[in-house]
C-alpha positions in Angstrom: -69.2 -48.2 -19.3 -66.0 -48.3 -17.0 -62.9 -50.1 -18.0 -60.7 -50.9 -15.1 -57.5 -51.8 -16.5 -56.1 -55.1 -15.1 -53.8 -55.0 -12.0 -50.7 -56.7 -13.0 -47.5 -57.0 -10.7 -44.6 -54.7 -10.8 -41.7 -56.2 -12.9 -39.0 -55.2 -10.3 -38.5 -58.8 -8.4 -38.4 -60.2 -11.4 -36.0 -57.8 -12.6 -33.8 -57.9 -9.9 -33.7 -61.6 -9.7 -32.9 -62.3 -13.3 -30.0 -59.5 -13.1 -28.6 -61.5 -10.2 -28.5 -64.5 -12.3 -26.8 -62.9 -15.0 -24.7 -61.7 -12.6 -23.6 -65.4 -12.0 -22.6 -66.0 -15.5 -21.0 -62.8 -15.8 -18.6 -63.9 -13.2 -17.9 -67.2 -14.1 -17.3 -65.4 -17.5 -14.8 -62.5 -16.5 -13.1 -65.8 -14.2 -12.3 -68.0 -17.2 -11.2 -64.5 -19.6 -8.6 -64.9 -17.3 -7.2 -67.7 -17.8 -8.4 -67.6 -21.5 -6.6 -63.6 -22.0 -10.1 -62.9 -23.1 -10.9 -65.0 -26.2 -14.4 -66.6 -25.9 -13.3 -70.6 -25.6 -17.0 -70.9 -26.8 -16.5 -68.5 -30.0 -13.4 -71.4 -31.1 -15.3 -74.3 -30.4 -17.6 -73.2 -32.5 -15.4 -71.8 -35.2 -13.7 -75.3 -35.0 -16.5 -77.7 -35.1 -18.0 -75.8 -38.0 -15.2 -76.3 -40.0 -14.1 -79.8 -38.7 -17.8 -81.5 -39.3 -17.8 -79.5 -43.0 -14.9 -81.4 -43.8 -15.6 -84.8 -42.5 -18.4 -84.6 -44.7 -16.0 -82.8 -47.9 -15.0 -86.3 -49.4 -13.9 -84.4 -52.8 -12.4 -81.4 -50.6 -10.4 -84.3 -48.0 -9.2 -85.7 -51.9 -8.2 -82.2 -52.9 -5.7 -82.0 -50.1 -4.2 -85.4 -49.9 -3.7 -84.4 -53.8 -2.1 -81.0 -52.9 -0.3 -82.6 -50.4 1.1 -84.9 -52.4 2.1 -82.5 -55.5 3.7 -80.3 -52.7 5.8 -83.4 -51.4 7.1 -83.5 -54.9 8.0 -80.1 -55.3 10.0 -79.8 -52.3 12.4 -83.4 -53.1 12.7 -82.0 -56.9 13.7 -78.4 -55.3 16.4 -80.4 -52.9 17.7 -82.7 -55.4 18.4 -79.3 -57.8 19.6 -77.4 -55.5 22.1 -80.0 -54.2 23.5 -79.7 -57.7 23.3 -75.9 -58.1 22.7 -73.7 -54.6 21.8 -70.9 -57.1 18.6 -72.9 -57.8 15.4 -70.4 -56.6 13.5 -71.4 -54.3 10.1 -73.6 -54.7 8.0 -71.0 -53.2 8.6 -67.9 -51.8 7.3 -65.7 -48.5 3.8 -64.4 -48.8 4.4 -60.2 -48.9 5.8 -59.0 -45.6 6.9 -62.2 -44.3 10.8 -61.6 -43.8 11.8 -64.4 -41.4 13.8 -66.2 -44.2 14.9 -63.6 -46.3 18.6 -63.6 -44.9 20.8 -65.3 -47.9 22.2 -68.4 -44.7 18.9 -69.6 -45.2 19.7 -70.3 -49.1 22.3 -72.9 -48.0 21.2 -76.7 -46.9 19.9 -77.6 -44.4 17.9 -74.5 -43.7 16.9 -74.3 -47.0 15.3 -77.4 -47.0 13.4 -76.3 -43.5 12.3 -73.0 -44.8 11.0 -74.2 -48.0 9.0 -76.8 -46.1 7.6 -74.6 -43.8 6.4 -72.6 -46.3 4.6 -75.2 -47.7 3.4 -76.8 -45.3 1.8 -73.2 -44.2 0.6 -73.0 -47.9 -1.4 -76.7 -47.4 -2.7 -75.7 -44.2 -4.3 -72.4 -45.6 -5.7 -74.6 -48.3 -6.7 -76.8 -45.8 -8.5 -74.6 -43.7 -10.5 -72.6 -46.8 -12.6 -72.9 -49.3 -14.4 -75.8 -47.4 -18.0 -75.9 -48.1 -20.4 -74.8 -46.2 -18.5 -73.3 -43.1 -19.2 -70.3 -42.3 -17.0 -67.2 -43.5 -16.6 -66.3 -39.8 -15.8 -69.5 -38.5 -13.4 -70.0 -41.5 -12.0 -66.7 -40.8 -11.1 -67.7 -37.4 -9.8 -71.4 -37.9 -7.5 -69.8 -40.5 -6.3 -67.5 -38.1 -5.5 -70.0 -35.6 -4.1 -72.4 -37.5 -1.2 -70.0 -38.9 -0.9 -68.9 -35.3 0.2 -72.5 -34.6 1.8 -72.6 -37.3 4.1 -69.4 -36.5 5.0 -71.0 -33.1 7.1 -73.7 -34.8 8.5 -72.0 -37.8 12.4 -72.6 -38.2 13.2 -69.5 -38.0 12.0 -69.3 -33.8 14.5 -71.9 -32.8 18.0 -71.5 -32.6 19.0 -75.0 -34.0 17.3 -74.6 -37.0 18.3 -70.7 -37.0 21.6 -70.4 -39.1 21.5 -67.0 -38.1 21.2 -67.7 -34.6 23.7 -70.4 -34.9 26.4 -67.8 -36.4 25.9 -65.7 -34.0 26.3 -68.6 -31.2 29.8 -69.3 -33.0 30.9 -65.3 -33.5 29.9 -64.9 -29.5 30.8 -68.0 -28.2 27.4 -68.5 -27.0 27.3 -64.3 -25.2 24.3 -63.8 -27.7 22.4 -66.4 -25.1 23.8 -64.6 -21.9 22.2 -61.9 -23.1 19.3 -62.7 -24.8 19.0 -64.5 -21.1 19.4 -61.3 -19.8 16.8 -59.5 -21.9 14.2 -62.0 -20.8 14.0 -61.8 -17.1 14.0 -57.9 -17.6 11.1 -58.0 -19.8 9.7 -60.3 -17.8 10.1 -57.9 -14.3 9.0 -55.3 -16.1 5.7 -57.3 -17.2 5.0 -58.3 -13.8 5.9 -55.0 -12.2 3.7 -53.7 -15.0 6.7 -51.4 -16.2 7.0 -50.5 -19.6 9.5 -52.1 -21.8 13.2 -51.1 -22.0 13.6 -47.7 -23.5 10.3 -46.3 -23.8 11.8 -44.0 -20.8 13.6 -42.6 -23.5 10.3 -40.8 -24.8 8.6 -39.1 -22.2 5.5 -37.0 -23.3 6.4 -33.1 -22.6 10.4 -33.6 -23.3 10.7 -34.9 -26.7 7.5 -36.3 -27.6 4.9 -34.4 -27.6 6.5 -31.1 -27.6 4.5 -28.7 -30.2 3.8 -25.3 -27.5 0.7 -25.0 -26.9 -2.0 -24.3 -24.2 -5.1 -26.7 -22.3 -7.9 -24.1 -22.9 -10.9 -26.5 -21.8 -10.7 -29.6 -19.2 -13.8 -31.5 -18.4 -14.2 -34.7 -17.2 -13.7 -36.8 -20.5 -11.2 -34.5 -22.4 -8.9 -31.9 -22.4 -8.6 -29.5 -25.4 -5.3 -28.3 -26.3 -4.4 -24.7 -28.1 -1.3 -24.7 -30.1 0.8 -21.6 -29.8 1.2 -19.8 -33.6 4.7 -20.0 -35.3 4.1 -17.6 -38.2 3.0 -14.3 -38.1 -0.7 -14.7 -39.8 -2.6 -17.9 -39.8 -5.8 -19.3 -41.6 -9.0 -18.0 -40.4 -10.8 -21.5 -40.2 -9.3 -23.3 -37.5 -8.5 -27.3 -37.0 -9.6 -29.4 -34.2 -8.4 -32.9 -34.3 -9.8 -35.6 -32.8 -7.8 -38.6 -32.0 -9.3 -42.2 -30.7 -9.6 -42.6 -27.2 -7.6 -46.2 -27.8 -4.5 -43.9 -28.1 -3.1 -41.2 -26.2 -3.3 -38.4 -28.6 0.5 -37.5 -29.0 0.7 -40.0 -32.0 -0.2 -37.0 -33.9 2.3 -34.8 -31.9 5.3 -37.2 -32.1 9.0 -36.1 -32.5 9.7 -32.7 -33.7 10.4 -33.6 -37.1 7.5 -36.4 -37.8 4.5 -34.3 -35.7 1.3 -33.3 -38.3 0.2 -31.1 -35.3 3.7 -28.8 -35.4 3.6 -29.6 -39.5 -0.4 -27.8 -39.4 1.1 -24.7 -37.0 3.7 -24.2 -39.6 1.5 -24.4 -42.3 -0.3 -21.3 -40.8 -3.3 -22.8 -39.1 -4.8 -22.6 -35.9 -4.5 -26.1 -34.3 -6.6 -27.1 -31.4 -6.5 -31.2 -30.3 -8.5 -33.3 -28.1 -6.3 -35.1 -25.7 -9.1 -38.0 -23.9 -9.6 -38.8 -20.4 -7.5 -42.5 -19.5 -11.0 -43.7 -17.9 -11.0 -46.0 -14.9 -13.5 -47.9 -13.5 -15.5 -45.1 -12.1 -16.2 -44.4 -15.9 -17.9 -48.0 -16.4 -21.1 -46.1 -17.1 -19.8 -43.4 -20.1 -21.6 -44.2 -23.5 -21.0 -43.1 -26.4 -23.0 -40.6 -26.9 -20.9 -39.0 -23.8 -17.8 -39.0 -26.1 -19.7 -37.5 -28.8 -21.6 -34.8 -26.6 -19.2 -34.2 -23.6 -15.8 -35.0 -26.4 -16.3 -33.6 -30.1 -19.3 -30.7 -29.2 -17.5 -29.7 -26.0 -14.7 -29.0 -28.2 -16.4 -27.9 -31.0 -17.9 -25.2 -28.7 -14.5 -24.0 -27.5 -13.2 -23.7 -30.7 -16.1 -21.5 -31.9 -15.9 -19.8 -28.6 -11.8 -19.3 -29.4 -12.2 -18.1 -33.3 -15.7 -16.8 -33.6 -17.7 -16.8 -36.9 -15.6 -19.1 -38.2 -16.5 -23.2 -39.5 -14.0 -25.4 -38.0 -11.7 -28.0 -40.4 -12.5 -31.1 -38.4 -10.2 -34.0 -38.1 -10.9 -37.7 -36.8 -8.5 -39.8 -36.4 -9.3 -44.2 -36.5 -12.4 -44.4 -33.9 -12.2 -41.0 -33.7 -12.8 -40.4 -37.2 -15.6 -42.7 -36.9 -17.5 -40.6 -34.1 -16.4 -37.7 -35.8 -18.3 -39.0 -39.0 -21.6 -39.6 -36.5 -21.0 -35.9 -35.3 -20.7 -34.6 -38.9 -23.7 -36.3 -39.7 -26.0 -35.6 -36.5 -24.9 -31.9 -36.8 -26.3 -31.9 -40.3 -29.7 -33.1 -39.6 -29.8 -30.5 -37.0 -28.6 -27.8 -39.1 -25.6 -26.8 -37.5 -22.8 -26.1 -40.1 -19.7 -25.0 -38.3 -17.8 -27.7 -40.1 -15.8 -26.0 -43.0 -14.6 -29.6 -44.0 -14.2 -33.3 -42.5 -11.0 -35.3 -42.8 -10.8 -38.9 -41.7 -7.3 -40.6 -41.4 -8.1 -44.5 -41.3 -11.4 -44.4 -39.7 -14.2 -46.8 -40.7 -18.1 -46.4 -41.0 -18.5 -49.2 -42.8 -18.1 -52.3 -40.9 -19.2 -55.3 -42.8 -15.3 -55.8 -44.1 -13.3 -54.4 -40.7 -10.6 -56.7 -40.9 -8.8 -59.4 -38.8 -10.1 -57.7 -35.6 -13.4 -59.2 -36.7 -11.9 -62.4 -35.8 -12.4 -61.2 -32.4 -16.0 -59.4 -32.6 -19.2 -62.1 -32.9 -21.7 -62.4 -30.8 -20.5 -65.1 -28.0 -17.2 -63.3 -28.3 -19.1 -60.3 -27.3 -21.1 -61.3 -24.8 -17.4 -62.7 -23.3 -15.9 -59.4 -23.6 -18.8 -57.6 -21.9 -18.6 -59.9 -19.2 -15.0 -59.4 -18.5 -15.6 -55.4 -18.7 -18.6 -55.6 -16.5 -16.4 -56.9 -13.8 -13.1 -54.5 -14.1 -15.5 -51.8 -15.5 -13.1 -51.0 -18.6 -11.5 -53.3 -20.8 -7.4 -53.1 -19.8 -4.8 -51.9 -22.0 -2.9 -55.0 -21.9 -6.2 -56.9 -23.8 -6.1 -54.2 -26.0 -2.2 -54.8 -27.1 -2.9 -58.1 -27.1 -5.7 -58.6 -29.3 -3.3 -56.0 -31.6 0.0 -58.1 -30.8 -2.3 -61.2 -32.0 -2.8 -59.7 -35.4 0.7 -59.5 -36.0 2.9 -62.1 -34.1 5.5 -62.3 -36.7 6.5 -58.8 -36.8 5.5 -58.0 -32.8 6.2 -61.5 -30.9 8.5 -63.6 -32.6 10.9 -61.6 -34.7 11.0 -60.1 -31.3 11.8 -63.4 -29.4 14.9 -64.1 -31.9 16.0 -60.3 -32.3 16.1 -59.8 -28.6 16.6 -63.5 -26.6 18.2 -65.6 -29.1 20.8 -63.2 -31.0 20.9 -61.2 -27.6 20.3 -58.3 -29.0 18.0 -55.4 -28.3 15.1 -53.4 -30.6 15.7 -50.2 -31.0 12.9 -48.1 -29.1 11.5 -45.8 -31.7 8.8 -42.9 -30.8 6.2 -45.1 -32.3 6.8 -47.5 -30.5 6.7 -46.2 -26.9 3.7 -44.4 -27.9 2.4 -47.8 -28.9 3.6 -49.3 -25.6 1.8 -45.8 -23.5 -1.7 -47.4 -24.3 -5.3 -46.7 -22.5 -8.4 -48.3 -21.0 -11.7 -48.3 -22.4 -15.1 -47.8 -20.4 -17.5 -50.5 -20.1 -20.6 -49.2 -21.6 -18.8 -46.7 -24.3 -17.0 -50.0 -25.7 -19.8 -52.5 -25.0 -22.2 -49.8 -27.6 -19.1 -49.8 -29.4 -18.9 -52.9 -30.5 -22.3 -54.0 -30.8 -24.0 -50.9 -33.0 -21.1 -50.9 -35.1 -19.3 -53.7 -35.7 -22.0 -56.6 -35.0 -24.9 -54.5 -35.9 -23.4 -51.8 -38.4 -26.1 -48.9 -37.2 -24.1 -45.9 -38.7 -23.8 -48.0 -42.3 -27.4 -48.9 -42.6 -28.8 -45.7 -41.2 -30.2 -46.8 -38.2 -27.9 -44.8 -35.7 -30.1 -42.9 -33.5 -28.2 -39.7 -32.4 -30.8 -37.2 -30.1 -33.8 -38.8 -31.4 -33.1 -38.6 -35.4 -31.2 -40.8 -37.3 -27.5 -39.8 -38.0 -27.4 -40.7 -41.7 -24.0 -39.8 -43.7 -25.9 -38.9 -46.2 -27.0 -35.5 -44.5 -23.3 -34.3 -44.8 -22.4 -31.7 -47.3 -19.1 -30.6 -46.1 -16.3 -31.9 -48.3 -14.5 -34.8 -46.5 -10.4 -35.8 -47.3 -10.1 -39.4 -46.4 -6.6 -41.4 -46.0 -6.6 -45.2 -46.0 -3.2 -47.3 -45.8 -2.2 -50.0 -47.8 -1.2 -52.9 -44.8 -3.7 -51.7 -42.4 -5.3 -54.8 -40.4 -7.0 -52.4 -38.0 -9.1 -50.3 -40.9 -8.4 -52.3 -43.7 -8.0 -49.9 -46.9 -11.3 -50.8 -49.0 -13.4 -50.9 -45.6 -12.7 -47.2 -45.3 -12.8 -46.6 -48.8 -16.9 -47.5 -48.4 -16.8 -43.9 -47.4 -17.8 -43.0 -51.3 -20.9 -45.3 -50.7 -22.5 -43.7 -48.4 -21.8 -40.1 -48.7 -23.6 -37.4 -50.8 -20.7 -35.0 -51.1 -17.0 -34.2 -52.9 -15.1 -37.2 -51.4 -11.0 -36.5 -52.0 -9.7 -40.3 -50.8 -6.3 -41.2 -50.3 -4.4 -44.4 -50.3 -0.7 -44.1 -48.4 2.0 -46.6 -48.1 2.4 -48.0 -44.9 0.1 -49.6 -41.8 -2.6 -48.3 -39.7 0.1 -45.8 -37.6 2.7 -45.7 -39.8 0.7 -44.6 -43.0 -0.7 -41.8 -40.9 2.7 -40.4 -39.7 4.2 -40.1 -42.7 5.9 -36.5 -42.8 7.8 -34.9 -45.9 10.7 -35.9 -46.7 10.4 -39.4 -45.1 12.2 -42.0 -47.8 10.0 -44.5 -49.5 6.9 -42.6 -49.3 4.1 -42.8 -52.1 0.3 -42.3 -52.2 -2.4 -42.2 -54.7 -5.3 -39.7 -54.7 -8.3 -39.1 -56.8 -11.5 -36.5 -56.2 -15.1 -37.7 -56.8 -17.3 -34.9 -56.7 -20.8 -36.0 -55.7 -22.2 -35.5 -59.1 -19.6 -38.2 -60.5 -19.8 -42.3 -60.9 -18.4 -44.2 -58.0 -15.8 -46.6 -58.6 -15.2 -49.6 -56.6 -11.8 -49.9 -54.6 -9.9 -51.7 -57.6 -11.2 -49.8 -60.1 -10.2 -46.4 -58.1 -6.8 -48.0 -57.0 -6.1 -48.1 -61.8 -7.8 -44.3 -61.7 -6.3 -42.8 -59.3 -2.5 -40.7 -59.9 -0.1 -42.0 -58.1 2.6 -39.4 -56.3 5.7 -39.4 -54.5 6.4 -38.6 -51.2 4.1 -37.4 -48.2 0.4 -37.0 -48.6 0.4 -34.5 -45.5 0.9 -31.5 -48.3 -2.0 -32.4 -50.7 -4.1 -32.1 -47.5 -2.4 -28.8 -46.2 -2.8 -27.8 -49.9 -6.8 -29.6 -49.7 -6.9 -27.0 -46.7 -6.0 -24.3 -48.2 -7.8 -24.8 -50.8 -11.1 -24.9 -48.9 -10.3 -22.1 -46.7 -10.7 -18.0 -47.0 -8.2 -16.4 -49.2 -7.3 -13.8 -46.6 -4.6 -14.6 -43.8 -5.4 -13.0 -40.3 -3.8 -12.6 -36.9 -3.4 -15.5 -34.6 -6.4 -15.6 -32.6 -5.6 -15.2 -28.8 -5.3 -18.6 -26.8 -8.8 -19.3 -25.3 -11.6 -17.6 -24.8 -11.4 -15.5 -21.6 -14.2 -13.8 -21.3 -16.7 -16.8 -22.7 -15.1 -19.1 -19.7 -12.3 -20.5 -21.5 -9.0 -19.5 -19.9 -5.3 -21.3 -20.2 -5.3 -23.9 -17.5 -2.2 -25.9 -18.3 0.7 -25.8 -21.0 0.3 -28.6 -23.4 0.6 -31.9 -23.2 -1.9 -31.2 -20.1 -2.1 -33.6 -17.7 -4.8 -36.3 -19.5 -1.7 -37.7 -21.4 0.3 -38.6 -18.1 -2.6 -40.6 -16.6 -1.4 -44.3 -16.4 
């Protein structure tokens, strides 16, 4: 008997047709992003109406607050009437950590005492008012929160100069100059922002000059990265070399910074063999990269050129925020395939873990996604400016309005730091890398779960048997501290974890002899129990100082006892000849 299969029509009109439709949307999308800076006005309503019809139908919650209201009312006319008798009285609440917008002692005296201390109530009641409702949705409560202190923030005391009183001392010590100037500072910033300048003194710190200024060579260029050699400075190094790889949201020179705060120059003198990948500032004619071409054509290109440059040697590997996070799916798909060139793995605030990622969760769910895509899919990258924005956002105290007073109302100016124009010398990211980005890991959490498909087989952490060091830092609302310490759950190895003071930049550069310094640190082989984050936090010693020489020492430690001679720079004869002298010419790409 003959079957015939059925005829049935090609899909390709059909395909065509319903792109072109999506095309539609995607326009009318990547037209209202904007207007809207790229927040999904769909992702708020939501957010909003799930908490506004939660509460309309909270009688017992709606009670709460007018009672909380009501009590905080009270505190605030007992706290004046005291303090009109005594100014020494305290104060009825104080700043939540970090918040130093009234910690000057003019805002102890009335009235500005009285504003301060209602504001901060008032931002108490709101928080109250916009948590703990039942039945929202931890997302959508997430976000409402968010925006409500953002609202909040915009009238606090402290941004006007009426209800300043150090603004208004100022005033009366200038004679109102502060306000020429602050005038002044404004429409520069503001020429600068629509010339698309960088801001006043970032010229100061040019990459090559004195940023960025370890020696070194560019031994392999390709289309995505450079690779970077760094010239010895001692007379035998270690044999295993280290190849750091940095995020491609940052121009890699955060880790070469000034002389005297750079971990690459700290590793040379240390006696190792440094090589750094510097990334590609992709354009729109890199809509079409993936992921996987950052892992393939990024970490194994370099990989490859470092085995190349010191051969029959495993490689320390370092990744650095999203790079430590495809460094982590590099470790791991390498190990299923039974490639063990990795001596160790160090991650410095990189996530795998991304059910608890922090505040920039506020702006990852799925309508905010499929906005976000839509604005990519017409530019074909998402802009640095979005990017500072959504990281400006996270912070507006400390990055917008302490900013607006410091500079435009007490006329003075912020002292550029090397942070900060390397914070201000940000990149692009491609369409399709970020798109995957986003929605494998942080919507979907593939690499957690085990469902990361790298060449066919599943990269599962699991497979990794190299020892990994990993640094989290204690204010971090990019890789929150506890998300990366979820490292420990899914890893079958000797995990050394760090926990430094400072943020998500600052932690990292944190070089010896920098004041105010302190870590913890604690081993857990993978024989051992795993403690969760508070637990660990009790457990672990606590130190002094940097954390950069436990890890040289971590290094060391897992290296070869014997010192050689610094391995020549590239590989000549296997193809990989000195191009360039470091930085290279990635880093200057605008």
């Amino acid at each position: 008997m003959n079957l015939v299969p059925a005829v049935s029509l090609p899909p390709v009109e059909e395909s065509v047709g319903s792109e072109a439709f999506r095309a539609i949307d995607r326009m009318r999308e990547a037209l209202t992003a904007q207007a809207t800076g790229g927040l999904s006005p769909a992702s708020l309503a939501l957010a909003y109406f799930d908490w506004f019809i939660h509460l309309a139908s909270a009688p017992g919650k709606r009670l709460e607050l007018i009672d909380k209201a009501s009590r905080k009312a009270g505190r605030l006319l007992a706290h004046c009437a005291a303090a009109a008798r005594n100014p020494d009285t305290p104060p009825c609440i104080e700043p939540l950590p970090g918040d130093y917008r009234f910690s000057a002692e003019e805002w102890r005296k009335q009235p500005y005492n009285f504003l301060a201390q209602a504001f901060l109530l008032n931002q108490q009641w709101w928080h109250n008012v916009t948590r703990e409702v039942p039945g929202v949705t931890p997302h959508h409560e997430d976000v409402v929160s968010f925006a409500a202190r953002q609202f909040l923030d915009m009238f606090s005391p402290s941004n006007f100069p009426f209800t300043n009183p150090e603004v208004m001392e100022r005033t009366i010590e200038t004679g109102g100059a502060n306000f020429v100037r602050g005038f002044q500072n404004w429409v520069e910033d503001v020429s600068r922002l629509v010339s698309r300048q960088p801001p006043v003194g970032t010229e100061n710190f040019q990459a090559g000059r004195n940023v960025a200024v370890t020696p070194g060579k560019v031994v392999y260029r390709n289309h995505l990265i450079e690779l970077i050699q760094y010239a010895p400075s001692t007379e035998t190094v270690m044999a295993e070399p280290v190849l750091i790889v940095p995020a491609w949201i940052m121009k890699y020179y955060i880790l070469d910074l000034s002389p005297q705060n750079s971990l690459v120059r700290y590793l040379v003198g240390q006696g190792h063999t440094v090589f750094c990948i510097s990334w590609r500032n992709p354009g729109a004619e890199d809509r079409d990269l993936t992921m996987d071409d950052y892992r393939h054509s990024g970490v194994m290109a370099a990989l490859a050129a470092v085995s190349a440059t010191v051969p029959g040697r495993k490689i320390h590997a370092a990744g650095y925020c999203l790079g430590g996070t495809l460094l982590s799916i590099t470790a791991a798909a390498m190990a299923r395939a039974g490639d063990d060139r990795l001596a160790t793995v160090t991650l410095f605030a990189a996530q795998i873990d991304f059910t608890e990622p922090g505040e920039l969760a506020l702006f990852i769910d799925h309508s905010q996604m499929h906005f976000l895509e839509s604005l990519m899919w017409n530019k074909g990258y998402l802009s640095a400016d979005q990017m500072a924005g959504s990281f400006e956002l996270l912070r507006t105290n400390d990055l917008i309005w302490s900013r607006l007073v410091h500079d435009y109302l007490m006329g003075e100016r912020t002292p550029m730091t090397d942070l900060m124009a390397w914070n201000a010398d940000s990149t692009r990211m491609p369409y399709k890398m970020h798109a995957e980005y986003l929605q494998r890991l942080y919507l979907d959490n593939e690499l957690a779960a085990g469902n990361l498909m790298v060449d066919g087989h599943a990269a599962a952490l699991q497979n990794i048997r190299a020892p990994m060091f990993v640094v989290g830092t204690e204010r971090d609302h990019v890789a929150p501290w506890r998300s990366v310490y979820k490292i420990h759950y899914h890893t079958d190895t000797d995990v050394t974890f760090v926990l430094t003071s400072g943020g998500h930049n600052a932690g990292i550069v944190s070089e010896p002899g920098h004041p105010h310094r302190h870590f913890r640190i604690a081993l857990r082989r993978a024989a051992d129990i795993c403690l969760d984050p508070d637990e660990w936090a009790v457990a672990a010693l606590s130190k002094e100082g940097s954390w950069w020489e436990d890890w040289a020492n971590w290094l060391a430690g897992h290296s070869a006892p014997e010192r050689v001679p610094p391995p020549a720079m590239g590989a000549a004869g296997k193809g990989f000849v000195p191009i360039a002298d470091a930085p290279g010419t990635y880093v200057f790409q605008r």
